[in-house]
C-alpha positions, 0 to 999 in steps of 0.5 A: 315751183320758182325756180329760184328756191329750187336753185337755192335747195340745190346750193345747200345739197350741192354743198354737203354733197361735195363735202361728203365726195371730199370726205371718201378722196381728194378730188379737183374741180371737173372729176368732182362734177363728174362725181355729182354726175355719177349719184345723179346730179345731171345737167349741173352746170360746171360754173355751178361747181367751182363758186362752191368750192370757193366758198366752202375754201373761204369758210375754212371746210376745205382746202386745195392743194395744187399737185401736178396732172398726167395730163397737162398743167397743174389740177387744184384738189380739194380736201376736207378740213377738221372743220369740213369733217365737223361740217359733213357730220352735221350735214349727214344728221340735218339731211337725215332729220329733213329727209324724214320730215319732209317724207312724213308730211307727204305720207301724212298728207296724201299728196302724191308727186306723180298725181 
């Protein structure tokens, strides 16, 4: 598959993904990544993260706060946004709807990842 439509299937996972870790606690950059790790998002790579947050800081979804670090200088953590809330709902309803779309249409069409 072109790795270019991977890339940009992966964005919009990551994005809502992201929003869904920030709706549970406020995390800064690195311990997000470290996040994404732990569900299974391996061998993202950390510039991957931070233009993400940037652009969901521009569309008002989140917003960082500087706070101060046990371990060095200050850490940039992110929270969700009323509009970041409003953003995560829809994210979880669309992915619901996608997921089952997506998972009729391989059970309905016989194809098989693994064959």
């Amino acid at each position: 598959m072109d790795s270019k439509i991977n890339s940009q299937m992966l964005k919009g996972i990551l994005s809502g993904s992201i929003l869904l870790l920030l709706s549970q606690e406020e995390l800064y950059g690195y311990k997000l990544s470290e996040k994404l790790t732990e569900f299974g998002f391996n061998g993202i790579p950390k510039g991957t993260i931070y233009p993400l947050l940037l652009s969901l800081e521009k569309k008002k979804l989140i917003k960082g706060t500087m706070q101060p670090s046990d371990t060095g200088p200050k850490r940039k953590y992110y929270s969700l946004t009323d509009t970041g809330i409003t953003e995560t709902d829809e994210f979880i309803m669309q992915w619901h709807d996608l997921k089952n779309s997506v998972d009729n249409l391989i059970g309905g069409s016989g194809l098989n990842a693994n064959e």
